[in-house]
N, C-alpha and C positions, 0 to 999 in steps of 0.2 A: 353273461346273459342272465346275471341272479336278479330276473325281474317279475312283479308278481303285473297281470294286466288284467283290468277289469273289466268284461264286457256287457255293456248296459243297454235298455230300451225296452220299449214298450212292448207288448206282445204285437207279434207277426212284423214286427223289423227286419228279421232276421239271425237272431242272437241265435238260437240253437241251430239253426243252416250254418250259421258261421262256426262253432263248437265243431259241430260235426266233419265240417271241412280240416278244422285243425287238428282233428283226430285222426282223419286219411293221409292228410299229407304233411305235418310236422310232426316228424318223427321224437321230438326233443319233449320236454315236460310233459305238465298234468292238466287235465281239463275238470272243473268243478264246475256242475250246474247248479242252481240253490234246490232248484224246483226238484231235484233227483232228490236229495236229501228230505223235500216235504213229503214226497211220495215215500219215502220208508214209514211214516208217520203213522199206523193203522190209524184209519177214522180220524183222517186229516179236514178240520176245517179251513178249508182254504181262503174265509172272509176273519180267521181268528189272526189277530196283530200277534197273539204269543207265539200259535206256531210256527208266524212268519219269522219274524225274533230270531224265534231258538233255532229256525234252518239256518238262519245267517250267521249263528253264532257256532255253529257244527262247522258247517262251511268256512268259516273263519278260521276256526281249530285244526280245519284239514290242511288246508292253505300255510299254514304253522308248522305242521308236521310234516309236510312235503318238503318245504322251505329244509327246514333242520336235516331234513335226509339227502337235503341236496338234488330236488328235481325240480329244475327251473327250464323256459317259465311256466311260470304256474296261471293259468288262466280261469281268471272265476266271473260266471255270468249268471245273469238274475236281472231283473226288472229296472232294482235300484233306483227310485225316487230321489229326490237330492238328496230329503231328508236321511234316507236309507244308506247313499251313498258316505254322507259324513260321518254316520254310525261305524259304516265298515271299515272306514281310514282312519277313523279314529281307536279302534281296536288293531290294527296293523303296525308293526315297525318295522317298516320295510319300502323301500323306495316303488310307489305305486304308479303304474300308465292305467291312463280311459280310455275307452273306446268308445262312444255312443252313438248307436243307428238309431236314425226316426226314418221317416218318411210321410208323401206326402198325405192329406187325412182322407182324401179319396180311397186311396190304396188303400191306408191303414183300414178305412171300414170293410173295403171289397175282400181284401185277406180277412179279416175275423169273420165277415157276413161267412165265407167257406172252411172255417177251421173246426173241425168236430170236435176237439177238446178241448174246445173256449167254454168257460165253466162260468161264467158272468151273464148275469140278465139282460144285459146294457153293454153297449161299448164307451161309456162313458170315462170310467177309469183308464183305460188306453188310450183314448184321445187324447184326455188331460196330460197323462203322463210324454205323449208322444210330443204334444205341445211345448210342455214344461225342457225338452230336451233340444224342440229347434229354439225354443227362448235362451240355453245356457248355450247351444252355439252360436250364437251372436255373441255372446259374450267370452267364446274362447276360453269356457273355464276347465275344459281337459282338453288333452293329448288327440284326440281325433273323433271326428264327427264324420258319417256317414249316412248321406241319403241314398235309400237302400231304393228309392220309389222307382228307379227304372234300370236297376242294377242285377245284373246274373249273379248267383252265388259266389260263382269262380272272380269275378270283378270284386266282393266283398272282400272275400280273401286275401288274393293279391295284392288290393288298399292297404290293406291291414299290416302283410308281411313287408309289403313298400317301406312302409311308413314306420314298421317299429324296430324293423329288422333289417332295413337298408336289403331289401331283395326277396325274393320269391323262394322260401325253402321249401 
């Protein structure tokens, strides 16, 4: 099970519901958020591309080190834009799984319209990006796509451990 998985999507998809579920109930690896790592950042600009960058490249590095001590799998989640995405496999050597939730742009706006620590003027960038993600599931270009749009947490889960791990740990 020495596998790294990536868990992607737009804000309010569900990535951190999902993290946190695999931190209650899979006992086994590491869970890496990028966003943890920006928030150690004192006087984080959260619209600066470098400090987004350099979280990913920490994050990266963790992901590295975990690997090497032997604590698989290692799950790492952040937003991940394609472009963002080929950045991080391409610093990786290491056999990598996707995960990517969207949902639909209703939901997506009704969940940001209620999230208090959506730090964005606009919802524009999480549509695009939510967009951008049911556009690469048509095209099948990872390991598992999830629409999260009328799905319980625990159903997110369950998907996920279905599908990567042949069952429910």
């Amino acid at each position: 099970m020495e596998e790294i998985i990536i868990v992607r999507g737009a804000s309010c998809t569900g990535k951190s519901t999902l993290i946190e579920s695999i931190r209650q109930n899979f006992k086994l690896g590491v869970c890496i958020e990028v966003d943890t790592i920006r928030y150690m950042i004192n006087s984080v600009d959260w619209y600066d591309e470098l400090h987004y960058l350099n979280s990913i490249d920490i994050s990266l590095s963790l992901v590295k080190k975990f690997a090497d001590l032997k604590y698989f799998p290692i799950f790492l989640s952040d937003t991940f834009s394609y472009v963002k995405l080929q950045y991080a496999l391409s610093k990786l050597d290491f056999k990598v799984r996707i995960v990517s939730l969207y949902c639909e742009k209703s939901v997506l706006i009704s969940r940001l319209s209620v999230r208090k620590d959506y730090k964005r003027p606009n919802f524009e960038s999480p549509i695009r990006q939510n967009q951008d993600t049911i556009q690469q599931s048509v095209l099948k270009t990872e390991d598992l796509f999830i629409d999260t749009s009328t799905c319980e947490s625990d159903e997110v889960y369950n998907s996920v451990m279905l599908a990567l791990f042949g069952g429910y740990t």
